[in-house]
N, CA, C and O of each residue as an XYZ file, in Angstrom:
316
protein
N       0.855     -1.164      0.000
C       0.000      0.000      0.000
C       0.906      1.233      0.000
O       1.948      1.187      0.654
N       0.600      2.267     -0.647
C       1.666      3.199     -0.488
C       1.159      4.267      0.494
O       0.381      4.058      1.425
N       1.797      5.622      0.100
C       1.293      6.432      1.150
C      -0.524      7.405      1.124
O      -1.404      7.674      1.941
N      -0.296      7.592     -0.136
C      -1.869      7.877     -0.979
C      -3.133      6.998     -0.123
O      -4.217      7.340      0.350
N      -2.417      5.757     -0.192
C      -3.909      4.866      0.153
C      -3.743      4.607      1.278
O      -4.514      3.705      1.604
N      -2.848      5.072      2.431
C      -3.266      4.973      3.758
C      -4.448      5.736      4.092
O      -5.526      5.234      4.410
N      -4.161      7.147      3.992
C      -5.397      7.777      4.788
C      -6.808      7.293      4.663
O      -7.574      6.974      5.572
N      -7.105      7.300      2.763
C      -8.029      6.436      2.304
C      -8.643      5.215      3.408
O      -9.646      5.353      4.108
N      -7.764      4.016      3.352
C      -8.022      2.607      4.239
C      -8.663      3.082      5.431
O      -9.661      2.561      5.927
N      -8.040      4.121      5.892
C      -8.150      4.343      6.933
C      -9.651      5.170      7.330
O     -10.324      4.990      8.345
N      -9.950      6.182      6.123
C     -11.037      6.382      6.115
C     -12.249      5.520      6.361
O     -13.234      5.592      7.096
N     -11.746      4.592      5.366
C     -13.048      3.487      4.651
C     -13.242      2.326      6.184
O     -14.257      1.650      6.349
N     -12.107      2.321      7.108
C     -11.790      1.399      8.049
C     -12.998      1.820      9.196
O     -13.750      1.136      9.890
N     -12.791      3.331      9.034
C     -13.292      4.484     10.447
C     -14.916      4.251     10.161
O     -15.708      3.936     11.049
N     -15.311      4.485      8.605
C     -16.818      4.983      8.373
C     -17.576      2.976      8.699
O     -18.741      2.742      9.018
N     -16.583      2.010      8.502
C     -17.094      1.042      8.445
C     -17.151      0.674     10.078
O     -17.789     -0.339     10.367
N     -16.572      1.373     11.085
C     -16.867      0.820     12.264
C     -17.906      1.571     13.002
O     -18.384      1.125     14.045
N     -18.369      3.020     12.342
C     -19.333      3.511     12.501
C     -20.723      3.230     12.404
O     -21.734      3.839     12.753
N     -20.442      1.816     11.665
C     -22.136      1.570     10.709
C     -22.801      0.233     12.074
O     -22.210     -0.325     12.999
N     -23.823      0.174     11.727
C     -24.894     -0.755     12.544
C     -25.244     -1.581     11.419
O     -25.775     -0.976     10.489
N     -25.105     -2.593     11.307
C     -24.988     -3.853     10.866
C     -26.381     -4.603     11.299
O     -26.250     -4.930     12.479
N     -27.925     -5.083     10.698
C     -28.433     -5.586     11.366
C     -28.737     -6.877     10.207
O     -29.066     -6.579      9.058
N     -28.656     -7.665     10.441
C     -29.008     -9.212      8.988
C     -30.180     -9.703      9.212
O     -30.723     -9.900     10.299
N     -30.477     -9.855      8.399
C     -32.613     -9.860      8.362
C     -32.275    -11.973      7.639
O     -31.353    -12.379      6.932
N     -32.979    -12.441      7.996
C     -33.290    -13.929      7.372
C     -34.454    -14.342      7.396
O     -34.882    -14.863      8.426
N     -35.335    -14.195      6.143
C     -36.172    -14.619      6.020
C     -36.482    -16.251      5.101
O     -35.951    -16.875      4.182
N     -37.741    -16.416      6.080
C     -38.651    -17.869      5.874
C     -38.723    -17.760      4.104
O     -38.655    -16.745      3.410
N     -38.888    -19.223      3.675
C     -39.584    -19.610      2.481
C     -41.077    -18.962      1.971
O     -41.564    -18.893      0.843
N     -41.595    -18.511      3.316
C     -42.985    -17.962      2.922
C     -42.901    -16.494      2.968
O     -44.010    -15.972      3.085
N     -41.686    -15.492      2.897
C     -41.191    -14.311      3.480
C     -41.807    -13.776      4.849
O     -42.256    -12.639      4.993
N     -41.755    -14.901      5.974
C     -42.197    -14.434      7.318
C     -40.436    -14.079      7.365
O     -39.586    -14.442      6.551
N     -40.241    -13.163      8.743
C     -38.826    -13.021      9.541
C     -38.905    -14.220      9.909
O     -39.913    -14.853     10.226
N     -37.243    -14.724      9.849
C     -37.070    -16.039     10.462
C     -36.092    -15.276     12.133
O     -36.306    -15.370     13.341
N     -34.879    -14.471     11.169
C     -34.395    -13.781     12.278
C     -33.572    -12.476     11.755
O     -32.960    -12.297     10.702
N     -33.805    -11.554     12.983
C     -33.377    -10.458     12.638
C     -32.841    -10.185     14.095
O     -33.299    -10.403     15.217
N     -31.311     -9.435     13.461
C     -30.101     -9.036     14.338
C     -31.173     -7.616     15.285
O     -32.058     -7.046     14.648
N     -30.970     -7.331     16.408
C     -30.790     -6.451     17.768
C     -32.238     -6.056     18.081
O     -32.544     -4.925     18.459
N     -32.989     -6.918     17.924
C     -34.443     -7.258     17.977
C     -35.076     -6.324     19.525
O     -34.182     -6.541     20.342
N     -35.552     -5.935     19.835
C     -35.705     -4.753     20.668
C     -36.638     -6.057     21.696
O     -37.246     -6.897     21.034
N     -36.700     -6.154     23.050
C     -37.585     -7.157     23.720
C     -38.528     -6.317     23.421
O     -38.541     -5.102     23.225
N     -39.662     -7.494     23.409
C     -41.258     -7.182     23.491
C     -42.001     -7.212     21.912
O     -43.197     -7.274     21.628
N     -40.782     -7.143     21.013
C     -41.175     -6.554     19.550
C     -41.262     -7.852     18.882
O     -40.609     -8.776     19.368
N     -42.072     -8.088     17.692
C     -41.944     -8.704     16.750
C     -41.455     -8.603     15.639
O     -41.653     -7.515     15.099
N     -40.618     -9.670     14.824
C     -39.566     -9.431     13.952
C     -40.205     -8.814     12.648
O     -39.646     -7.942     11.984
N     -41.446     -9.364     12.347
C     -41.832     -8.464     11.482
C     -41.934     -6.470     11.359
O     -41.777     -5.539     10.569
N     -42.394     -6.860     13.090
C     -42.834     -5.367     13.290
C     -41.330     -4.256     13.331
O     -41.307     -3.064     13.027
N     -40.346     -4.991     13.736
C     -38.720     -4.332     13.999
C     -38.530     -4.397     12.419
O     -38.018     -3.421     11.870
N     -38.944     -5.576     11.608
C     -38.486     -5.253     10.120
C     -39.108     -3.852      9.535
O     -38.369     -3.074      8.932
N     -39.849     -3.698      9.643
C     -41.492     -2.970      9.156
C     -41.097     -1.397      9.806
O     -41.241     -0.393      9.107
N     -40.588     -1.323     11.216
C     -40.461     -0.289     11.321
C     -38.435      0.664     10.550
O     -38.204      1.749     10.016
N     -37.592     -0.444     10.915
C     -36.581     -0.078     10.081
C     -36.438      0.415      8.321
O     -35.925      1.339      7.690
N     -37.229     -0.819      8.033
C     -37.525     -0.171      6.668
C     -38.092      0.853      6.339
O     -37.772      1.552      5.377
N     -39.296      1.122      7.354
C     -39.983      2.781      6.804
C     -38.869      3.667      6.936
O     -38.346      4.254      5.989
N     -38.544      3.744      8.051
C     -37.539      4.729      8.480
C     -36.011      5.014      8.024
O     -35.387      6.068      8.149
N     -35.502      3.572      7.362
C     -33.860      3.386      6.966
C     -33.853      2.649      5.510
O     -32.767      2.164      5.194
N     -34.827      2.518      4.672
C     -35.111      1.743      4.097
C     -33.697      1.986      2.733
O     -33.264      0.997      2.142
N     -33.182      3.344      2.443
C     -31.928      3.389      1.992
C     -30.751      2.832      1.974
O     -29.793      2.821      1.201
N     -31.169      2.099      3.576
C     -29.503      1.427      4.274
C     -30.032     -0.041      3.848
O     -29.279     -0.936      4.231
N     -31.211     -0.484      3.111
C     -31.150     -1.923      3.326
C     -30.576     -2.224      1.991
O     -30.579     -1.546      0.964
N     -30.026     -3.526      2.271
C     -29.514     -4.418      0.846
C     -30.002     -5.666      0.944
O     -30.093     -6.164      2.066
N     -30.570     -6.700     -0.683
C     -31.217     -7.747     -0.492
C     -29.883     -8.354     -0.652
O     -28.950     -7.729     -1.157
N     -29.778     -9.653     -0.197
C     -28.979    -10.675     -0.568
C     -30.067    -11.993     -1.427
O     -31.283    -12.030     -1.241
N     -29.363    -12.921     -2.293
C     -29.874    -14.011     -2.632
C     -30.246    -14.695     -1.151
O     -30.065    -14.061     -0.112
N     -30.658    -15.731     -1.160
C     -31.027    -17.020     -0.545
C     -32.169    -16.485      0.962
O     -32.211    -17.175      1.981
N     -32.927    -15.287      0.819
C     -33.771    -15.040      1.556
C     -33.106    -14.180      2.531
O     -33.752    -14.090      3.575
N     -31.683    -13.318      2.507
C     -31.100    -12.843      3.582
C     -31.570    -11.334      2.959
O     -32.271    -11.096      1.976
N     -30.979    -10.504      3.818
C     -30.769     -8.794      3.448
C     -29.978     -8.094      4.975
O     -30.267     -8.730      5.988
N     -29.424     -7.375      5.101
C     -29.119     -6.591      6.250
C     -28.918     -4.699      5.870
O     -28.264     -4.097      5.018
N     -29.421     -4.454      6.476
C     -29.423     -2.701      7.336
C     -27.558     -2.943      7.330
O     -26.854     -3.889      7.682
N     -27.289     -1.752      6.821
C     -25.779     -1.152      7.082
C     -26.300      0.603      7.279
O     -26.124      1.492      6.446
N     -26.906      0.726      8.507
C     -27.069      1.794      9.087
C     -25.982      2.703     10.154
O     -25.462      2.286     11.188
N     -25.854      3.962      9.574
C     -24.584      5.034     10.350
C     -25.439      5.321     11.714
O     -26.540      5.773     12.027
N     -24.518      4.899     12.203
C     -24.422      4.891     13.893
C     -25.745      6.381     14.872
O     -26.622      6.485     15.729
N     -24.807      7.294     13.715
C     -25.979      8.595     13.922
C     -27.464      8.379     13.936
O     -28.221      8.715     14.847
N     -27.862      7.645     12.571
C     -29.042      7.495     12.226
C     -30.014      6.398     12.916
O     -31.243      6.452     12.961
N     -29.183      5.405     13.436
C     -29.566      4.537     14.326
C     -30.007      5.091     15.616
O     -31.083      5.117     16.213
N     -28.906      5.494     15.830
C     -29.400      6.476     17.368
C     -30.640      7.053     17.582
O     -31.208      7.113     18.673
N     -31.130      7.556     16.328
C     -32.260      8.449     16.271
C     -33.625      7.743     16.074
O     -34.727      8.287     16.137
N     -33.338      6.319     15.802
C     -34.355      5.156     15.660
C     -35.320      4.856     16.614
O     -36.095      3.916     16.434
C-alpha cells in the first residue's frame, strides 16, 4: 500500500466501524425467520417494518432469503 492509500483505508476502516450492521433472514414464505438487535417485546416483522420505513436506503437484499441494514451509527441512534 503506499502512502496515498493509507489515509483512504483508513477512512473506509473508520466509516465502516461507525455503521450498525443488522441481517434480516427470512422464511420460504417471506415471514422473519431472524433479525439481528431485535428490541424485547417486539416482533420481527414489526422491527423489520419499522426499520424499513424509516432506513429503508440502508437496506440491501442478498440471494437465498437474507438482506441486512448497514445503518450510520448517527441514524440509528435516532431510531
Amino acid at each position: 500500500m503506499n502512502a496515498l492509500a493509507q489515509p483512504i483505508a483508513a477512512a473506509v476502516e473508520a466509516s465502516a466501524t461507525d455503521d450498525v450492521l443488522i441481517h434480516v433472514r427470512f422464511a420460504p414464505n417471506a415471514d422473519i425467520f431472524t433479525i439481528d438487535r431485535l428490541p424485547v417485546g417486539q416482533s420481527g416483522k414489526a422491527w423489520f417494518d419499522h426499520l424499513y420505513a424509516n432506513a429503508s436506503s440502508y437496506y440491501r437484499t442478498f440471494a437465498n432469503g437474507r438482506g441486512f441494514f448497514r445503518i450510520p451509527a448517527s441514524v440509528f441512534a435516532t431510531l
